[in-house]
C-alpha positions as CSV (number, residue, x, y, z in Angstrom):
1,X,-21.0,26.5,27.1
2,X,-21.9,23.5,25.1
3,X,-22.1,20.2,26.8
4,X,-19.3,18.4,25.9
5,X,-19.9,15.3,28.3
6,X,-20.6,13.0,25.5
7,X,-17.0,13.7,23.8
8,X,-15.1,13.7,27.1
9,X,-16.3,10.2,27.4
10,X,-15.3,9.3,24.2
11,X,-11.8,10.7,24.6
12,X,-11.7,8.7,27.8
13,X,-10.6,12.3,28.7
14,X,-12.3,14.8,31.3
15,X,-10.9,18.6,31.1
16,X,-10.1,19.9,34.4
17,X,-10.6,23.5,32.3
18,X,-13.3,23.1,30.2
19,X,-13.0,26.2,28.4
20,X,-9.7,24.6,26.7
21,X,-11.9,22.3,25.1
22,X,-14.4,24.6,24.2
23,X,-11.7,27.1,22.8
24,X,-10.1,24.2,20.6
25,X,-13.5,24.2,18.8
26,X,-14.0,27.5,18.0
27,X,-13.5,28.5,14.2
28,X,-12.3,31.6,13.0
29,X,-15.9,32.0,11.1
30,X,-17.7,31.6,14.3
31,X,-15.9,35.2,15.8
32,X,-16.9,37.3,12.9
33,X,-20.5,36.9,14.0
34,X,-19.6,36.9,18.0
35,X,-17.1,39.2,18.7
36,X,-16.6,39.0,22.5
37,X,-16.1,35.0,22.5
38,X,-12.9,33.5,23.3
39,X,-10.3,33.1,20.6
40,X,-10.6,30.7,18.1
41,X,-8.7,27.1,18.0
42,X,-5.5,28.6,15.4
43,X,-2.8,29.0,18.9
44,X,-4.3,25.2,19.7
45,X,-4.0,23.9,16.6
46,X,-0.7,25.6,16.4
47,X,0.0,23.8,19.4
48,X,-1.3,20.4,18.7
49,X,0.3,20.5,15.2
50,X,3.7,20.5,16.8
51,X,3.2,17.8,19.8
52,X,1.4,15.3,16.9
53,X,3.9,15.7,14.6
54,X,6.8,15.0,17.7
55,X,4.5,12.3,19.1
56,X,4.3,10.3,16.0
57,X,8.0,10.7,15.1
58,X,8.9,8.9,18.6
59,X,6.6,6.1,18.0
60,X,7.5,5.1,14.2
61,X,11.3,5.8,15.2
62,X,10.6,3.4,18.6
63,X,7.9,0.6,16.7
64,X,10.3,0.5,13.3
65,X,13.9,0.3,14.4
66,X,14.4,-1.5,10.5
67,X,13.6,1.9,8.9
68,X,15.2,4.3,7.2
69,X,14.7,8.4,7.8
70,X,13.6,8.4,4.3
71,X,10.4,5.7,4.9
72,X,10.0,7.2,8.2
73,X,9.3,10.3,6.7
74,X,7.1,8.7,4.3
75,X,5.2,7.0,6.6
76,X,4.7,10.1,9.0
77,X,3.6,12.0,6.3
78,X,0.8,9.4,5.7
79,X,-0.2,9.0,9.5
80,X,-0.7,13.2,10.3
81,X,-2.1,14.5,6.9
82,X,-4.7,16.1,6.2
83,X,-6.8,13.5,5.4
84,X,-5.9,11.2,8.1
85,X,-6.4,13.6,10.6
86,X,-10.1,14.3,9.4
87,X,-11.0,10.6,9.3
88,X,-9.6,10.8,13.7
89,X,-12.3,13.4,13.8
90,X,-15.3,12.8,12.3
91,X,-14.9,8.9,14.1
92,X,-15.0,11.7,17.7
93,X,-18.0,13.2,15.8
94,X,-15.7,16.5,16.3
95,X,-17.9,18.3,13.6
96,X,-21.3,18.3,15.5
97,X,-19.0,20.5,17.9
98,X,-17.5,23.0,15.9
99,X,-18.8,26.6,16.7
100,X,-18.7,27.8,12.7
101,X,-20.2,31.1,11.3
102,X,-23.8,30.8,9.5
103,X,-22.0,31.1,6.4
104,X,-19.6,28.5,7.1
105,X,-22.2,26.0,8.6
106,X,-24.6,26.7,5.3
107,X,-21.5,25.7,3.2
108,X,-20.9,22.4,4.7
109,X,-18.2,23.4,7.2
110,X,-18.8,20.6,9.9
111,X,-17.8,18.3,7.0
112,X,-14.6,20.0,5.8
113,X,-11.7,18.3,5.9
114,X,-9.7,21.5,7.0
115,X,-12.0,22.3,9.5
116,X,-12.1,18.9,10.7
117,X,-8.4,18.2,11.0
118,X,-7.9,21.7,12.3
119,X,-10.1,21.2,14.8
120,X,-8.3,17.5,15.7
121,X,-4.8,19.4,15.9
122,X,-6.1,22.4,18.4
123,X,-8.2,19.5,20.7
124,X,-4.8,17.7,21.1
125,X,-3.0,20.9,22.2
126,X,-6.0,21.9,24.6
127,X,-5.4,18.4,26.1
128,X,-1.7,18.7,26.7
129,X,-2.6,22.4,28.2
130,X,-5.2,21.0,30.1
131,X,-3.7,17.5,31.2
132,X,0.0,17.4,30.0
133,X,2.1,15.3,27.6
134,X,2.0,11.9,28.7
135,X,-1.7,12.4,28.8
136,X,-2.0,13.9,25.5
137,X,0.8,11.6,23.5
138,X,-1.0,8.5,24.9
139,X,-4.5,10.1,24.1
140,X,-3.2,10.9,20.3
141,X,-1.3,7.8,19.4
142,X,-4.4,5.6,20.8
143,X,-6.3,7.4,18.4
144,X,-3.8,7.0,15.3
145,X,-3.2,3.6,15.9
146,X,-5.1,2.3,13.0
147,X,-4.0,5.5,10.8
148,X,-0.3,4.1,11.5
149,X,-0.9,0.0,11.0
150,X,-2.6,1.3,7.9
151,X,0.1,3.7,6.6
152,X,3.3,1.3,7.6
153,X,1.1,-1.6,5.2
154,X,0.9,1.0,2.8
155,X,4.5,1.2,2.7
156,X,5.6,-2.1,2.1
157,X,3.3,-2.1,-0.7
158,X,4.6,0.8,-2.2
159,X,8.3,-0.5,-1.8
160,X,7.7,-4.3,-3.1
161,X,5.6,-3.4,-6.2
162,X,7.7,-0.3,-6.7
163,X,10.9,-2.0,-7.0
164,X,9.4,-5.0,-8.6
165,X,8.4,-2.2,-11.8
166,X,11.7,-0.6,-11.6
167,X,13.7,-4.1,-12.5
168,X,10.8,-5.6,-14.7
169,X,10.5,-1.9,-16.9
170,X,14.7,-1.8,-17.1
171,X,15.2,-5.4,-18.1
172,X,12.3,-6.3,-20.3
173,X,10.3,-2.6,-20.7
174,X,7.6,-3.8,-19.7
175,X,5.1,-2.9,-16.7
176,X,3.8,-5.9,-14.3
177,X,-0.1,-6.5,-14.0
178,X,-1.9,-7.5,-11.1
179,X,-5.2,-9.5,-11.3
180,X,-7.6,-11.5,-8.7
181,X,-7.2,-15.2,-9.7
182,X,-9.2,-16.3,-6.1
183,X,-11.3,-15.2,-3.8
184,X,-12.4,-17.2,-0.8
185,X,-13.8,-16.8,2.8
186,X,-17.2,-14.5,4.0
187,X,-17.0,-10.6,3.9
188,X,-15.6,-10.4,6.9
189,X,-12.2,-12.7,6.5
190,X,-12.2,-12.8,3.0
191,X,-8.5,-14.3,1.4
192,X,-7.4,-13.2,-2.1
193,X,-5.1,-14.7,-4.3
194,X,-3.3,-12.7,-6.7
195,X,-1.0,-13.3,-10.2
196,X,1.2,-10.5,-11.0
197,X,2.5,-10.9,-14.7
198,X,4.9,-9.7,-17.2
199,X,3.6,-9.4,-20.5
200,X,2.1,-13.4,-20.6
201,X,4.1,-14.4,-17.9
202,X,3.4,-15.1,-14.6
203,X,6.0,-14.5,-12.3
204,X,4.4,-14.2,-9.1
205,X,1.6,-15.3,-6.7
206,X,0.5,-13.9,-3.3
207,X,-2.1,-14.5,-0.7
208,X,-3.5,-12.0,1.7
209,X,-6.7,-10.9,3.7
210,X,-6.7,-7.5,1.6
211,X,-5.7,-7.5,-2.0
212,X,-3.1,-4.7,-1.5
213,X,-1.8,-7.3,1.0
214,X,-2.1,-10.2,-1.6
215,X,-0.4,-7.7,-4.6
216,X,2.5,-6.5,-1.7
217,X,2.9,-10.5,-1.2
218,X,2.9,-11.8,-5.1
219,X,5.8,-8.7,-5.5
220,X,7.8,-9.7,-2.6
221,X,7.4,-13.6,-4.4
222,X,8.3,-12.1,-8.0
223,X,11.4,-10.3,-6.6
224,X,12.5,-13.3,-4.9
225,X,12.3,-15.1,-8.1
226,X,14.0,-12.9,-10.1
227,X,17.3,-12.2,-7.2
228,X,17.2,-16.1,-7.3
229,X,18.4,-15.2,-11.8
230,X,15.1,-16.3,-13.3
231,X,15.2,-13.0,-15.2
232,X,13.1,-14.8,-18.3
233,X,9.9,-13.1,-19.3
């Protein structure tokens, strides 16, 4: 058995059956070449799939009582696919673990996404095997914290700017632009200031430490304007 000390300790986790762990790592590649191993991690990931999915749910439905199922579906969706899930993993280095086939490994396996959030799905269902669900749910939404904050920011973008091109195309056909006007602060707490315009219009400005935050913010301004009946473009 491998030593998995070093991920235990990043998980903040230690396996009172070790072979759980072990198990959630194993891909199907790895038991064409070694028959008599354990399984491999599908009935985990089967497993984890289903508590992740249930986990996240609770916490989006508890954290955002103002949404609607139709955003909290949206933002879900965001938080446990596939690409999300991958990003968890390779920050737990989860691909130097993986038990792949030679032909797997030679093909860049330990870098695939599928493997990778695979492999993050079956570790979360060894964990509620191994420790239960409080253990597992706190261990998983510690982990997707960021991947959440992230997604629910992503949201509000998409809903400002969206609605802001929905009445700006059906009044006056015409698609609103975004640009950088200023850009202030060092790397690491930089503040952007952002125009959005219709045709040669401005008709809104918004600050933010991102510049999806500063474009979400100028929408949000525009559609204030235009509820307030400055329709003119």
């Amino acid at each position: 058995m491998a030593d998995f000390a070093a991920l235990q300790s990043t998980l903040g986790v230690t396996f009172k059956n070790a072979s759980l762990l072990e198990q959630s790592l194993i891909h199907r590649s790895y038991l064409n070449e070694n028959s008599d191993e354990m399984p491999s991690n599908e009935r985990l990931e089967f497993l984890g799939d289903a508590l992740i999915g249930l986990a996240v749910a609770d916490d989006l439905y508890r954290r955002f009582p103002e949404l609607q199922e139709g955003d909290l579906t949206k933002l879900r969706a965001a938080v446990v696919c596939r690409d999300s899930l991958a990003e968890v993993a390779r920050s737990l280095d989860l691909g130097d673990y993986l038990y792949l086939g030679h032909g797997e490994q030679q093909g860049g396996g330990r870098k695939r996404e599928r493997n990778l959030a695979c492999a993050f799905e079956a570790l979360i269902g060894a964990v509620l095997l191994d420790r239960g669900y409080d253990v597992a749910r706190e261990l998983l939404l510690n982990l997707l914290r960021e991947a959440i904050d992230q997604a629910a920011e992503q949201l509000d973008v998409m809903d400002y700017k969206s609605k802001l091109q929905e009445i700006v195309q059906a009044q006056h056909q015409l698609t609103p632009k975004y640009r950088v006007v200023n850009m202030t602060g060092p790397d690491h707490d930089r503040e952007f200031t952002i125009e959005v315009t219709a045709g040669d219009r401005v008709i809104g400005t918004g600050l933010g430490k991102s510049k999806q935050q500063a474009e979400k913010d100028a929408a949000r301004v525009a559609l204030e304007t235009l509820s307030e009946g400055d329709s003119a473009v």
